[in-house]
C-alpha positions as CSV (number, residue, x, y, z in Angstrom):
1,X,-168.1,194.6,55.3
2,X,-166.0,194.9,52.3
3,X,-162.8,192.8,52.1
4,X,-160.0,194.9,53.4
5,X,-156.0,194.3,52.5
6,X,-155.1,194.8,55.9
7,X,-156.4,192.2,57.4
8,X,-153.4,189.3,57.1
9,X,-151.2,191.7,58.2
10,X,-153.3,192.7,61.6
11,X,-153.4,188.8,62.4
12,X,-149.9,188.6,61.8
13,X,-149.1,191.6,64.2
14,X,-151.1,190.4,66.7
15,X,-150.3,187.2,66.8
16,X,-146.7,188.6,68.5
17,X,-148.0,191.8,69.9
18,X,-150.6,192.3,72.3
19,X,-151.4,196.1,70.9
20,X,-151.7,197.0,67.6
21,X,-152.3,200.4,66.6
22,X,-154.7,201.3,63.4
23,X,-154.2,204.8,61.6
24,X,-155.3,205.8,58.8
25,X,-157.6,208.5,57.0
26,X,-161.1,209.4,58.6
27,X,-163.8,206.9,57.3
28,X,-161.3,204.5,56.2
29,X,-162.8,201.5,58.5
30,X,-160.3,201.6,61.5
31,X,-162.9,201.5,64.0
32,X,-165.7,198.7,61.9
33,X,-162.5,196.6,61.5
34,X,-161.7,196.9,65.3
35,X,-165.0,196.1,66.6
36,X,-166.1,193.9,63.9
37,X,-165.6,190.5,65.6
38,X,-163.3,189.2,62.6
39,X,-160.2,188.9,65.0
40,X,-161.6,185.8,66.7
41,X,-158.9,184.5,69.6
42,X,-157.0,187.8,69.4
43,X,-159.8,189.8,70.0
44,X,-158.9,191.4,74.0
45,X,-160.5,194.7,73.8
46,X,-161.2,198.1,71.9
47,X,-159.9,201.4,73.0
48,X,-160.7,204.4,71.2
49,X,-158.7,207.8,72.2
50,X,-161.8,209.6,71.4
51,X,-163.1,208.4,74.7
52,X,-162.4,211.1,77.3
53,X,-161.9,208.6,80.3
54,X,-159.4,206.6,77.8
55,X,-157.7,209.9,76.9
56,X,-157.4,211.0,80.4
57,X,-155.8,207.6,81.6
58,X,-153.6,207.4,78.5
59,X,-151.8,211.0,78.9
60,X,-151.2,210.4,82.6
61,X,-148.5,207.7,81.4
């Protein structure tokens, strides 16, 4: 994976948030970041809205 700028800045947000959103640009890495393992002890979980059962239980909020 190639070294990404973002990455201090993720660990800092989730070391006082339990969510952190990632947007950006299609292909940009969100998703290989997310489930790349890097995150260590903040790593809880991936959701991806592109999942129809995550979509369906997020818009019923």
């Amino acid at each position: 994976m190639f070294q990404r700028n973002i990455m201090e800045g993720l660990r800092e947000a989730l070391s006082d948030s339990p969510v952190v959103l990632l947007n950006g640009a299609r292909q940009a890495g969100k998703s290989t970041i997310a489930r790349s393992g890097w995150l260590g002890e903040f790593a809880g979980g991936y959701l991806t809205l592109d999942d129809a059962g995550v979509l369906s239980a997020w818009t019923q909020h």
